[in-house]
Wavefront OBJ file of the C-alpha trace (Angstrom):
o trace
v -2.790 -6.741 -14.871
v -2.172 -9.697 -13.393
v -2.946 -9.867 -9.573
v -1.976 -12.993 -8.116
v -2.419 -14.172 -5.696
v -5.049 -11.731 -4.840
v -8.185 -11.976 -5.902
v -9.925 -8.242 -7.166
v -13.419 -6.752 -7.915
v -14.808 -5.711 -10.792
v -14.053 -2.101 -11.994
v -16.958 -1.058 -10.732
v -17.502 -2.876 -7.529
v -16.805 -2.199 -3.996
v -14.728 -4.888 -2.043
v -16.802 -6.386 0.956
v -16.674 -4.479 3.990
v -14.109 -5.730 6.707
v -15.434 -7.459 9.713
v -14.888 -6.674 13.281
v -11.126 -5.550 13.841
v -11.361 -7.854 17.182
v -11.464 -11.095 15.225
v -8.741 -12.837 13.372
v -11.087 -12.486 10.312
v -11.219 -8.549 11.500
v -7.567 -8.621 11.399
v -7.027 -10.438 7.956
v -9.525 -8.377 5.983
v -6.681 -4.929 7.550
v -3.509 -6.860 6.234
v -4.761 -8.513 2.875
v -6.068 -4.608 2.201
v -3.037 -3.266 3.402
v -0.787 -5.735 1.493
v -2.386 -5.139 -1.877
v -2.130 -1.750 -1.889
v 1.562 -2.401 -1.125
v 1.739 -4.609 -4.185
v -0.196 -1.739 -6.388
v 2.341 1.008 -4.588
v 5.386 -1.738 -5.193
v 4.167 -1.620 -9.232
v 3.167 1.623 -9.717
v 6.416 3.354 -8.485
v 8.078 1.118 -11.166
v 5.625 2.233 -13.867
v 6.045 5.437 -13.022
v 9.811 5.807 -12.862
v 9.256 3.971 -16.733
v 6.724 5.904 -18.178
v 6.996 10.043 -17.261
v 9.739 11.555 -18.662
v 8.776 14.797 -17.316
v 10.427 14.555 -13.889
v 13.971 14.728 -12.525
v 15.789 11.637 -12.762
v 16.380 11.717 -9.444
v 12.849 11.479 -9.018
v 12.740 8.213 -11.124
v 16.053 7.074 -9.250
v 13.687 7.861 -5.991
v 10.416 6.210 -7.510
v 12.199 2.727 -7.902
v 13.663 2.780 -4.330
v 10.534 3.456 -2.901
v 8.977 0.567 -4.941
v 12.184 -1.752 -3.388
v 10.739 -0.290 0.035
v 7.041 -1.539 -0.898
v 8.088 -4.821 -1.657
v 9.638 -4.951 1.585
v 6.364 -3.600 3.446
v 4.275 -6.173 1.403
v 6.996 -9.276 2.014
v 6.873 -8.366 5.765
v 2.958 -7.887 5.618
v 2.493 -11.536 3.851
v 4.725 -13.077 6.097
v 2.989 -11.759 9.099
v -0.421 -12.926 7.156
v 1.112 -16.525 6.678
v 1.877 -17.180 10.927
v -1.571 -15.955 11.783
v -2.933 -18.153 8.810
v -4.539 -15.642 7.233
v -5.198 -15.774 3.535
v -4.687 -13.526 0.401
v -7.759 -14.841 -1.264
v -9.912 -15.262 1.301
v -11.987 -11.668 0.082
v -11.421 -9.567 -2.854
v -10.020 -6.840 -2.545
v -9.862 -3.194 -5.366
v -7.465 -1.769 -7.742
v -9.220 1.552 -7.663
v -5.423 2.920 -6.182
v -3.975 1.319 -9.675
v -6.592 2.386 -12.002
v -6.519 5.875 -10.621
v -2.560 5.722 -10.925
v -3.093 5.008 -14.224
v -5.016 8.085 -15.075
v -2.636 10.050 -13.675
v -1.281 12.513 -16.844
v 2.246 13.972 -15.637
v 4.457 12.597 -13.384
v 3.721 15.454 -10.917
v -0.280 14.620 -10.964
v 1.411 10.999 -10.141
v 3.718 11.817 -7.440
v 0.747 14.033 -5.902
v -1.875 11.810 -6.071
v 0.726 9.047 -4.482
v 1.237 10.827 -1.684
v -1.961 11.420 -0.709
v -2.856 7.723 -0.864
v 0.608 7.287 1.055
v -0.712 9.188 3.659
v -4.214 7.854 4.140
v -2.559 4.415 3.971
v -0.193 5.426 7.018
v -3.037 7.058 9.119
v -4.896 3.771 8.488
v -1.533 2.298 10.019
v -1.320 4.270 13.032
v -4.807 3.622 13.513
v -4.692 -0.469 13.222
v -1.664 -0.517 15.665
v -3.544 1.767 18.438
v -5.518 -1.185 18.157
v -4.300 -4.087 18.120
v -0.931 -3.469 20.138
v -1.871 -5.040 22.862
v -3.474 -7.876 21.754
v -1.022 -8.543 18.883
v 2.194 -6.640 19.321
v 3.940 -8.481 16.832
v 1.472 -7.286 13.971
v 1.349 -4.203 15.218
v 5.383 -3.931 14.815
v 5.045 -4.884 11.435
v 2.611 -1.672 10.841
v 4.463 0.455 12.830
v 7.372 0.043 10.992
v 5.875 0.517 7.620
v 4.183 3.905 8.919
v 7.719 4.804 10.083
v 9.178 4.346 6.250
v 6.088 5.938 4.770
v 7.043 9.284 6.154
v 9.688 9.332 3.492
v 7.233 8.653 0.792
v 4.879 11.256 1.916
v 7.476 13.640 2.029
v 9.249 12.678 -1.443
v 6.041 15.398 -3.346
v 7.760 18.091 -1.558
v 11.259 17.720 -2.146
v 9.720 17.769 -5.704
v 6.568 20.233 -5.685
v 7.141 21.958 -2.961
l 1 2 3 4 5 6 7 8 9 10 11 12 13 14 15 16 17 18 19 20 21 22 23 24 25 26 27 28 29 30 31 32 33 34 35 36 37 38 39 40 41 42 43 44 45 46 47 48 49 50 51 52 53 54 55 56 57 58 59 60 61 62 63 64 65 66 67 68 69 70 71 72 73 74 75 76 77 78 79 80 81 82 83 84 85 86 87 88 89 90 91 92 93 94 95 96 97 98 99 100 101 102 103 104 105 106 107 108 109 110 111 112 113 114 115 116 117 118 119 120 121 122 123 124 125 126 127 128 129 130 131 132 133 134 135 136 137 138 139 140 141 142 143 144 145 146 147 148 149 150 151 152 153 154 155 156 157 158 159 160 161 162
């Protein structure tokens, strides 16, 4: 799979740890973490609206909206990244949410396992903006936005498997 423009560990290695959510560098290591798993979210919602055929079309007709919604949370994310000057490639960062999306067997073991990393993605939102809102309300409104929209996409497994 072809990343660009991030750059991504090994299989098998970890990504550095982020540095101190007070710094700029803090702050960059958050987005460009938060941004590729929007890119792996934006691709796998595709995938997976093209590959199970064991799920309700609406469900696929749902998976590719959602993925229109990640590209919007990873557009807004990016362009946030580009006025602090903060860059995609300045760490690596891992597929392990891709990989293990790609393991997934059913398209209920897919939508299930989605939705959990949905959600600890959006409590790792509402975390960051507690944070930084006062010291950087304008990233924070970016975050609090996409936590907003996630709701949905936590919610979508059950409408489905309830």
């Amino acid at each position: 799979m072809n990343w660009d423009p991030f750059i991504v560990c090994q299989p098998n290695q970890s990504p550095p740890k982020p540095r101190d959510i007070h710094s700029k560098e803090g702050l960059g290591d958050r987005m460009r973490s938060a941004a590729f798993a929007e890119l792996q979210a934006t691709r796998a919602f595709k995938w997976a609206s093209e590959h199970f055929n064991d799920v309700p079309e609406q469900l696929k007709t749902d998976w590719v909206r959602l993925s229109k919604m990640e590209q919007e949370h990873l557009d807004a994310i990016i362009k946030r990244m580009d006025e602090l000057e903060i860059s995609l490639q300045e760490k690596p960062v891992s597929s392990r949410l891709w990989d293990s999306l790609m393991k997934c067997k059913s398209g209920k073991e897919f939508c299930l396992f989605i939705s959990s990393a949905e959600e600890r993605g959006r409590q790792a939102g509402i975390k960051l903006c507690q944070v930084i809102k006062k010291t950087d309300p304008v990233t924070a409104a970016v975050f609090e936005k996409i936590v907003e929209e996630e709701v949905e996409h936590v919610a979508l497994v059950k409408k489905y498997y309830n």
